[in-house]
N, C-alpha and C positions, 0 to 999 in steps of 0.2 A: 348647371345652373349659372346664370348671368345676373348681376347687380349691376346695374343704372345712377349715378347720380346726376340727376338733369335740373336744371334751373331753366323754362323755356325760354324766361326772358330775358336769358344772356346769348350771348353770339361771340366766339374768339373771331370769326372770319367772315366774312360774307358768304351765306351760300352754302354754311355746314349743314349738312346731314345727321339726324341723332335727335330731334325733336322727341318728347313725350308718347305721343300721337303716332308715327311715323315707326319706331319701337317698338308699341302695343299693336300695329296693325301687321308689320312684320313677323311678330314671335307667333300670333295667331296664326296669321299666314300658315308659318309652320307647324301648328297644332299643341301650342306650348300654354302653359296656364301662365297665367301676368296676373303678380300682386303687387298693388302699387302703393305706398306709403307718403306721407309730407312727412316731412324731417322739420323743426318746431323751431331749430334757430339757424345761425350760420356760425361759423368761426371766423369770417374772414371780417364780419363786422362787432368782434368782441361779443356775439351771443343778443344782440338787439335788433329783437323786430319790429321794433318801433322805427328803427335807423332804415331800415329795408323799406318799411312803409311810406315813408316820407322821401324817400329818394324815388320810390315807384310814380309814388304821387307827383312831386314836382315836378320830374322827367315825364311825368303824361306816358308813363310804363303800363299803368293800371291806377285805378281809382281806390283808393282808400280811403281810411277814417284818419291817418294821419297825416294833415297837410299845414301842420306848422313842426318846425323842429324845436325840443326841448332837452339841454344837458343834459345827458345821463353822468352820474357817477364814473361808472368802469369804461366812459365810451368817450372819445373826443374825438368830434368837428368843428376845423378851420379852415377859412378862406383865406389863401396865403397870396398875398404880394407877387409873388413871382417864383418858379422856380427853384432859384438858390435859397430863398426863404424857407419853401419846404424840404429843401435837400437840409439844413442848417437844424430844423425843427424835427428832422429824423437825427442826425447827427447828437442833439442835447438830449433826446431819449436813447439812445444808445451809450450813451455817458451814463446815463443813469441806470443802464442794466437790461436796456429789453434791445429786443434784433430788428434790423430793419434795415428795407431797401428802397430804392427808388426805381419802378418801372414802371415801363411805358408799355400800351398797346399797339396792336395794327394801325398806327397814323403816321408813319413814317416810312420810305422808300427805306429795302433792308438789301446792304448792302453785302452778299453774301460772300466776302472773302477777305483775308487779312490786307492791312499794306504792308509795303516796305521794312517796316522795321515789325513786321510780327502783330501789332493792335491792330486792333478790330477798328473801323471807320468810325468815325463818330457822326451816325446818322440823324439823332435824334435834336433838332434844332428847335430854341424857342427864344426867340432874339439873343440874346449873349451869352444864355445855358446852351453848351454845345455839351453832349455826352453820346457813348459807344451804346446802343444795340446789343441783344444777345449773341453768340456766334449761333448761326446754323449747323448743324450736326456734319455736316458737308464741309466747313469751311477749314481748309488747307494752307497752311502755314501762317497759324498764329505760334504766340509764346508761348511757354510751359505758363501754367498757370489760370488760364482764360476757359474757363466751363461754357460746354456746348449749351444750346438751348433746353434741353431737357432738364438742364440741373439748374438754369441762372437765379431762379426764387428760390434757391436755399444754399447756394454753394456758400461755402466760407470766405470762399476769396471773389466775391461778388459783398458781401456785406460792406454795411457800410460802419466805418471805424471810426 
């Protein structure tokens, strides 16, 4: 047996393979029974699908019913200034007890190897915010301490303190 968790209208990469569709037409292929389920909220946006609807919506992802955003209680969105604002704004909830990171996606050349002194490049530029990229699983003489890509969204020594 095989489980799927697919969101179609995300993409980590250009060009992935693994769509919904693409899935159900392969396992039949194979002569396999496919049961497909919706999953009712997300984790990644605190449990609000009102917040998924309105991001769909103003990204022109898909049409919804929810095309103004409204506070929620357990859920916060802001439009931050800049960079270091939100790095700051993750930093004062972490003071306060909850975990968090700052990353970035596929929109930066990834520069797949340590320098000189063992860190990782700091590839990821957005005028004066200069910070490092995850390492690639590949990447050969960094420092003790520096988690490869598989682990950089939870490692502890990626957190931000």
């Amino acid at each position: 047996m095989c489980v799927f968790f697919i969101d179609d209208y995300q993409a980590v990469r250009k060009g992935e393979i693994g769509s919904s569709s693409f899935i159900r037409m392969r396992a039949e292929q194979m002569g396999c029974t496919v049961y497909e389920y919706n999953l009712e909220s997300q984790f990644r946006n605190g449990g609000s699908e009102k917040y998924t609807e309105w991001i769909d919506h103003t990204l022109h992802i898909r049409q919804t019913a929810t095309t103004e955003w409204w506070q929620e209680d357990a859920f916060e969105f802001r439009i931050m200034d800049s960079p270091h604002a939100l790095e700051q704004a993750i930093r004062d909830k972490v003071a306060e007890g909850y975990t968090g990171r700052v990353m970035a996606g596929f929109c930066w050349p990834w520069t797949k190897e340590a320098d000189a002194d063992g860190e990782l490049h700091k590839d990821v530029v957005v005028g004066d915010y200069i910070r490092p990229w995850n390492a690639d699983e590949n990447t050969k003489g960094m420092r003790r301490g520096i988690p490869k890509s598989q682990y950089w969204a939870y490692d502890e020594a990626v957190s931000i303190r």
